[in-house]
N, C-alpha and C positions, 0 to 999 in steps of 0.2 A: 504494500500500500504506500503509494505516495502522498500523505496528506499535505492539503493544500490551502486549510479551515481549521476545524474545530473537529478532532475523532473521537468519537463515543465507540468502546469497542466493550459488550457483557460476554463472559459465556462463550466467548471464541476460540477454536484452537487453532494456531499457528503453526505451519510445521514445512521441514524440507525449504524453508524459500532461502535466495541464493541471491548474492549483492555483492557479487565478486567480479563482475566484467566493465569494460570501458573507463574514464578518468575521472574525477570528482565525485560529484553525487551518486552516480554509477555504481560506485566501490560504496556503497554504505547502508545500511539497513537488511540483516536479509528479511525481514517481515514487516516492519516499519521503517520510513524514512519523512521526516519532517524537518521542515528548513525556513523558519522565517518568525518575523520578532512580535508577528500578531496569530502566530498558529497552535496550538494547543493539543495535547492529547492525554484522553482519562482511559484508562484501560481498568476495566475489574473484574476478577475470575476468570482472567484469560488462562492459554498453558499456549508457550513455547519450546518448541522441539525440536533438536535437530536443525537449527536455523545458520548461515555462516552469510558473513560479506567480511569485506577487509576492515571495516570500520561499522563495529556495533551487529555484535553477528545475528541478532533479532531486531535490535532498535537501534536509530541513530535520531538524533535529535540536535539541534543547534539554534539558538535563539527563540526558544520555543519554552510553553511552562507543561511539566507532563506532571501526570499524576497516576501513580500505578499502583493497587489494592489488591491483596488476593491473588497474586499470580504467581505462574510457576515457571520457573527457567530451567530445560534439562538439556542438557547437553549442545547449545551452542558454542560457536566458533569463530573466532575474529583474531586477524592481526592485534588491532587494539580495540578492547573492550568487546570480551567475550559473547556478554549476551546485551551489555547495553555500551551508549557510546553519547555521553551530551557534553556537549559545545556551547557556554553561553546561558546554561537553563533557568530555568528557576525549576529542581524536579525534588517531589515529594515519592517516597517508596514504603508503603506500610502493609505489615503481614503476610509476604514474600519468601517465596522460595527460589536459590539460586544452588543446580545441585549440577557436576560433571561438567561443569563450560570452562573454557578453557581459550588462550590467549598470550600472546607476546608481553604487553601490559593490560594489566587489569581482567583478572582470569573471568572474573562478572561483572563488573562495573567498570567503564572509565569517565571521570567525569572532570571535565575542563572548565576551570574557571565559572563554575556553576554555584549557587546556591542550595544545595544541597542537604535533605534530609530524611534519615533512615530508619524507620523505627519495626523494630519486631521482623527482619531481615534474620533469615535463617540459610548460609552459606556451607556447604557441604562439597568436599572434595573438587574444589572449583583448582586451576592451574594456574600461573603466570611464568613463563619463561625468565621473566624481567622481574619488574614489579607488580603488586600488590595480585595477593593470590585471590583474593575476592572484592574487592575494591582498591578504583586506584584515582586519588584528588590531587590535582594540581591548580591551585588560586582559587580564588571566590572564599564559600564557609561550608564546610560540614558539620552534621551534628547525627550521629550514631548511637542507638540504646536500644536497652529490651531485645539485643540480638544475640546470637548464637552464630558462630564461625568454630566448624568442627571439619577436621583431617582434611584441610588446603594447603598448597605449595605453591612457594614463588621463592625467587632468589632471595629479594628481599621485602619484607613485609606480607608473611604469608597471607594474614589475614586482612590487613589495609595499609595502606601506603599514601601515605600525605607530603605534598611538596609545598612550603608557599601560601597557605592558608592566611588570610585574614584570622578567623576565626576557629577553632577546633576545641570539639566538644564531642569524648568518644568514651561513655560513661552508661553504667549498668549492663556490660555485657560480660558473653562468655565467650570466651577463645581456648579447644580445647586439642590437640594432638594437631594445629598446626607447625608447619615445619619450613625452615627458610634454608636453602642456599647459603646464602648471605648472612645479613642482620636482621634480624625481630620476626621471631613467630608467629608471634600475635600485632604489632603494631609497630611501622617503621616510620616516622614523622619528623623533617628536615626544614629548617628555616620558615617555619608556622611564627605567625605573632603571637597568638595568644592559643594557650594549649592548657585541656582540661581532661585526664585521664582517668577512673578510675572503674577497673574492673575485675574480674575472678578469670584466674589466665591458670593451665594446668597440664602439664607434660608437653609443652608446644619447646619446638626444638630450633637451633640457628647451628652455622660454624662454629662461631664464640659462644658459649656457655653463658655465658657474661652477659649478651643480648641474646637470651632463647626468648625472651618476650617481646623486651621496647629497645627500642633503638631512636634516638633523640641528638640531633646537632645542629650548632648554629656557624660552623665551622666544619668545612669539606676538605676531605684527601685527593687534592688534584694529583698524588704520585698515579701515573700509569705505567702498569707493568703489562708486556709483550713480547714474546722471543718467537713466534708465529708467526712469519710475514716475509714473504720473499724480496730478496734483496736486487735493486739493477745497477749496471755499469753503463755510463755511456761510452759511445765513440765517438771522438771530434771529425767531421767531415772536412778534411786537408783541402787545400785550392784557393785560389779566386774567387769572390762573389761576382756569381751569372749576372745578365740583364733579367734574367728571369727565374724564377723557381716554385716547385709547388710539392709541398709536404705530402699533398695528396695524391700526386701521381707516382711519390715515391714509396706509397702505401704506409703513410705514417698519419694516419687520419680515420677516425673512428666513424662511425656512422650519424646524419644530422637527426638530432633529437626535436623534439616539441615540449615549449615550454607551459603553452598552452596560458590559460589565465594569470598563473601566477607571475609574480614579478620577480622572478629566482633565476634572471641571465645570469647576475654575477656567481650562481653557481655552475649555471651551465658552463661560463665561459671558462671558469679553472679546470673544471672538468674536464672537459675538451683538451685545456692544453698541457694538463697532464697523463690524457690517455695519451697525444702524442710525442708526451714527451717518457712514454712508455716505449712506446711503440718504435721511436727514434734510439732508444736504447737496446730492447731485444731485441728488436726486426720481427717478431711476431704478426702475426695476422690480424686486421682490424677487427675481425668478424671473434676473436679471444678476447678483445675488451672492454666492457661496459663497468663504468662505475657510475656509484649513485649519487647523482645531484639531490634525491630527495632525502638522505640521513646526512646529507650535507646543510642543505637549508634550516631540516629542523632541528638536530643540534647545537646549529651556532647562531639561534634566534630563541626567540621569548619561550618558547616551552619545553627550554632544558636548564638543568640546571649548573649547563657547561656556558649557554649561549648569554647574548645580548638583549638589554632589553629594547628588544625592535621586534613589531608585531610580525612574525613570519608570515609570508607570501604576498609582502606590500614591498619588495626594494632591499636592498640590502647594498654590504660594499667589499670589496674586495679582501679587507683586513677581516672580516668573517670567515673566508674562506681557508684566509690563509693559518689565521688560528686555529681550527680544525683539523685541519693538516698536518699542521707542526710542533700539537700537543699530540698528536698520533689516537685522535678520537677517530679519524680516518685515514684513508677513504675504504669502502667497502663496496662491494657487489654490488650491480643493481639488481640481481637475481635476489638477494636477502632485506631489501628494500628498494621493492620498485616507486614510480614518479606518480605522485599526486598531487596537483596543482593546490588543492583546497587543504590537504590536511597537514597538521600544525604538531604532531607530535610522533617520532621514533625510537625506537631503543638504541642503546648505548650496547655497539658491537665493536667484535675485535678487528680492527685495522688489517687488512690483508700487506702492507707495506706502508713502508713511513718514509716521511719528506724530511729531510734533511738540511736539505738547501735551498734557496730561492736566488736569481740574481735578479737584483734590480736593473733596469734600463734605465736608459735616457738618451733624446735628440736637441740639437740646440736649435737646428733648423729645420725646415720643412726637406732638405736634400740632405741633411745629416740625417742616415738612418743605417749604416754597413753596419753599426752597432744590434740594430731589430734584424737586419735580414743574416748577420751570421750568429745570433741567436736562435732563429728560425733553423739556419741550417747543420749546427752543431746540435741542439735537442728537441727538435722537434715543432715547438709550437710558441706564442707567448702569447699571454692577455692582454687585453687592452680597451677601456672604457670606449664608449662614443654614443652619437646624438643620435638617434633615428625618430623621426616625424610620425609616422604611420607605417603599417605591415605592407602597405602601399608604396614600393621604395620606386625612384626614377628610374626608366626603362630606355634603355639608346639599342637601339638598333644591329648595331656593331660590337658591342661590349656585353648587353643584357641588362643586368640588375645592378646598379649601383649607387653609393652614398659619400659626399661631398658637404659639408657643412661650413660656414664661413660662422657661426659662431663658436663662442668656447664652450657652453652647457653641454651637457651629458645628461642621457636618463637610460644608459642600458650598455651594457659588455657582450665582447665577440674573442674569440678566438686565430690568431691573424697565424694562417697556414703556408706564405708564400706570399710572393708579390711579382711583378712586372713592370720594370722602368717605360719600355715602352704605349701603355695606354695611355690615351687620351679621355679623362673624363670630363662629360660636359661641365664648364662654369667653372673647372679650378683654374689658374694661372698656369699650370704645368703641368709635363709628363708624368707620370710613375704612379702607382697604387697596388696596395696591400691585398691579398685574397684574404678575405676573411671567411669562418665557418661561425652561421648562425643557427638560432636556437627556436625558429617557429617552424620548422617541418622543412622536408625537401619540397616539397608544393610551394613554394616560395624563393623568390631570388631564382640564380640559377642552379636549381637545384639543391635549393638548401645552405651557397656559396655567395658572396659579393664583392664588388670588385668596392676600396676603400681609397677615397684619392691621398697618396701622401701629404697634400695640402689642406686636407680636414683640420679643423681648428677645434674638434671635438675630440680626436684623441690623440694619444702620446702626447701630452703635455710638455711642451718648450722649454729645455732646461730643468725639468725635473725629475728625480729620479724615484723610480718606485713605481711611475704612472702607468708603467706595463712593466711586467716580469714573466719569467719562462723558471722553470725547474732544471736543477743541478741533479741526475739520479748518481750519485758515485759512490755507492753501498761500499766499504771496505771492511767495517766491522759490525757485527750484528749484536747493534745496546737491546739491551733489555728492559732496562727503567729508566724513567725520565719524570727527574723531582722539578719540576718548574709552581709557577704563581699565575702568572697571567696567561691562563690557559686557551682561552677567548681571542685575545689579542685584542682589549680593550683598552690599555694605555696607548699613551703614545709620543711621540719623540720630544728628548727635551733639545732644543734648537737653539737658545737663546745666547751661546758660548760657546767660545772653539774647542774648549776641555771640560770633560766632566766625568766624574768617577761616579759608581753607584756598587753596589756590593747585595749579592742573595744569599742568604743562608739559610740551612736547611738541615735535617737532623735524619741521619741515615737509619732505616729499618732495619738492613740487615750487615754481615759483614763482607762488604762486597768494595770492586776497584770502582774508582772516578775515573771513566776512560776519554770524558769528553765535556765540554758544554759549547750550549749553545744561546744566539745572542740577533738580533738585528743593529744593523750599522744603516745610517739610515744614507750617509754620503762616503767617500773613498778616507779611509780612515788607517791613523797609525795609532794600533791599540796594546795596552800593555795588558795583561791576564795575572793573575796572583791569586794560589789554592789554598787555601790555609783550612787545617785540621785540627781542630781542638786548640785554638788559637796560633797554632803553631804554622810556621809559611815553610811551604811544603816543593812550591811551584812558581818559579815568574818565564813566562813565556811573553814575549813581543811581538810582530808583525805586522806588515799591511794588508788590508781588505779590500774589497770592492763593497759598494753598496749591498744589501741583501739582509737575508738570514743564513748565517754561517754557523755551520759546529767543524769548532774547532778541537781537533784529536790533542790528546795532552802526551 
């Protein structure tokens, strides 16, 4: 059902329906799907069964006030939000049964930013791969009692999993033989304001002994550990820079994606130019590589508790991507999280490989550019911001699809695969333009490709460095942990001096070697390095840099 009103449902049973095909809305409800901030749904005495989509394997709800009595939840299925999935709500749940549903987050419930309230909720063997084995809240208020949560699993917070809360209020209940992966058997609850617990918890199990119940912080362990991820070398392409060249005829080019609604280019476009800058390293096959733009977007925006606070699927910037990247929260499959333009929350997976390196670029002129194109031809690919009008881009006859801009704004990023000194495009002053690979479908441009005139005032920024960059793959030694702070990549450079010293410190877990750190330099820099152990100075290394993110081997 897609309501589109007001759904009165008595007495119904629900069963077998499937909300697993096509992009957005598509992917959500398999029995119910309700989307808007004047629509409503009462459900009572229903029974769902057997129900799956990707998102709210029975219900999905978003902007909408529900109200659910008397019902029964058996064995649904969902990426996120097993049997139910609200977005926005205002949702009441009283005298419910949630028994066998099972899910990535939220093995029965996931509820985003909702107002949220659950009374006499009886959760039985419900799953989460992730979090919360029976309920999973991030922002808005919850308020839980008179429930029973008996033999559920999830990593962490078998029985509920709270991120974020205004308000939390999880009292007169019982949690009894759940069991966590992770932390809290019964209740796992991070960075809540206000937090009110008290209930009768009994033989519910964790890793730590310590937390087999609750698990409570207002302070997160950004240490990531991973020894699981294949490593690449590049090769520098020897020679002269051509008149011409293209990534893509030398099969260093992945296939053109669609972004579709969302405003997540700046995902597509690192994406992109780090499948080729894969691809530029193994010589592998394009048709071997897809990584996910979508566990990119949503971890390093508002609905994790790695990201930024910026509403995911409205825009984003490039320092997003890159701090995903190079806290090694990614990149991952898109086969383990595929691309949904509308939805706002993923799990926290293992990295298949980590970025190491980034170099900065920079041009000082519109004809100074042998710096972009023998970055193109040593790894592969670079990013690069720019202005596009409409999906309606100018069409010349002789060339096809192209973009030429005379101001300096920007509202969207491409991937520049190759360029051509000899084009002519209409209205710049001169020769030469970039091939860029864009992100609204091969039904578009030529092909999915555009031609970019060097004399665009909308990207590569003049004299600055950072304004496009391409990746360094040169794996030599395979780290395992990585103690960093600014995981996000939400500070930002201090500028204001030609010298400045700053110092991290950090308190080691185990007994292990320091084989490396790493650092952004944000212009060509002469940096001195000093390790010191237990106050003691252990290491002074020197050097010059290029602009970038560099790790430096000790």
């Amino acid at each position: 059902i897609y309501n589109y009103g007001k759904l009165n449902a008595t007495n119904v049973i629900f069963t077998n329906g499937d909300g697993q095909v096509g992009l957005g809305s598509d992917q959500c409800g398999g029995a119910i799907c309700s989307k808007g901030s004047s629509y409503s749904v009462y459900l009572n005495n229903c029974s769902f069964y057997k129900n799956s989509a990707r998102y709210g394997g029975a219900i999905y709800s978003s902007s909408s006030t529900v109200k659910i009595t008397n019902c029964r939840f058996f064995n649904n299925s969902a990426s996120i939000g097993g049997a139910i999935y609200a977005y926005d709500n205002n949702i009441e749940i009283t005298n419910c049964e949630f028994i066998d549903n099972n899910a990535t987050i939220g093995g029965a419930l996931t509820l985003l930013n909702s107002s949220s309230k659950i009374i006499n909720l009886t959760g039985i063997n419900n799953n989460a791969s992730n979090d919360g084995g029976v309920i999973y809240q991030m922002y808005g208020n919850l308020t839980v009692s008179k429930s029973t949560f008996l033999s559920n699993q999830a990593n962490n917070g078998a029985g509920i999993s709270v991120v974020g809360t205004k308000t939390l209020s999880i009292t007169n209940n019982t949690f009894i033989n759940n069991s966590a992966m992770g932390y809290a058997g019964a209740v796992y609850y991070i960075f809540n304001n206000k937090s009110s617990l008290d209930n009768f918890y009994e033989n519910n199990t964790a890793s730590d002994s310590l937390y087999a119940n609750l698990y409570n912080t207002s302070n997160f362990d950004f240490i990531i550990q991973d020894n699981d991820y294949a490593m690449y070398a590049y090769n520098l392409s020897n020679g002269s820079l051509p008149s011409s060249y293209s990534s893509v005829s030398k099969g260093y080019v992945t296939s053109i994606k669609r972004q579709a609604g969302g405003g997540n280019c700046w995902a597509f476009a690192t994406i992109a130019t780090l499948e080729s800058c894969i691809l530029k390293a193994t010589g592998a096959s394009p048709d071997d590589i897809d990584l996910s733009e979508e566990n990119m977007k949503n971890i390093a925006e508002l609905y994790s508790v790695y990201g930024w606070d910026a509403q995911t699927n409205e825009g984003g910037y490039p320092d997003m991507a890159l701090g995903y990247l190079l806290s090694w929260l990614g990149p991952v499959n898109d086969s383990d999280d595929k691309y949904n333009y509308e939805s706002v929350l993923s799990p926290v997976l293992s990295s298949i490989m980590h970025v190491q390196n980034v170099l900065y670029l920079k041009r000082d002129s519109y004809t100074d550019n042998n710096m972009i194109k023998r970055a193109i031809m040593d790894y592969g690919a670079v990013f690069t911001p720019v202005y596009t009008k409409s999906t309606l881009m100018p069409y010349d006859s002789t060339i096809g699809y192209y973009i030429y801009n005379n101001v300096s704004v920007r509202n969207h990023a491409v991937s520049i695969v190759g360029w051509d000194d000899n084009i002519k495009i209409p209205g710049a002053p001169g020769k030469g333009a970039w091939i860029i690979k864009n992100s609204w479908g091969n039904d578009n441009g030529n092909e999915g490709f555009y031609y970019l005139s060097y004399y665009d005032k909308s990207s590569i920024e003049l004299g600055k460095w950072g304004d496009a960059f391409t990746f360094i793959l040169n794996d030599t030694i395979k780290f395992d942990k990585n103690y960093q702070y600014d995981i996000a990549k939400t500070d930002f450079f201090y500028n204001t001096t030609n010298t400045i010293w700053y110092k991290n410190i950090f308190t080691a877990t185990d007994d292990e070697y320091l084989t490396a750190v790493s650092t952004y330099f944000e212009k060509e820099t002469n940096y001195t390095l000093s390790v010191y152990v237990n106050n003691t100075l252990k290491l002074v290394q020197s050097a010059f840099t290029n602009p970038g993110y560099w790790t430096i081997d000790l």
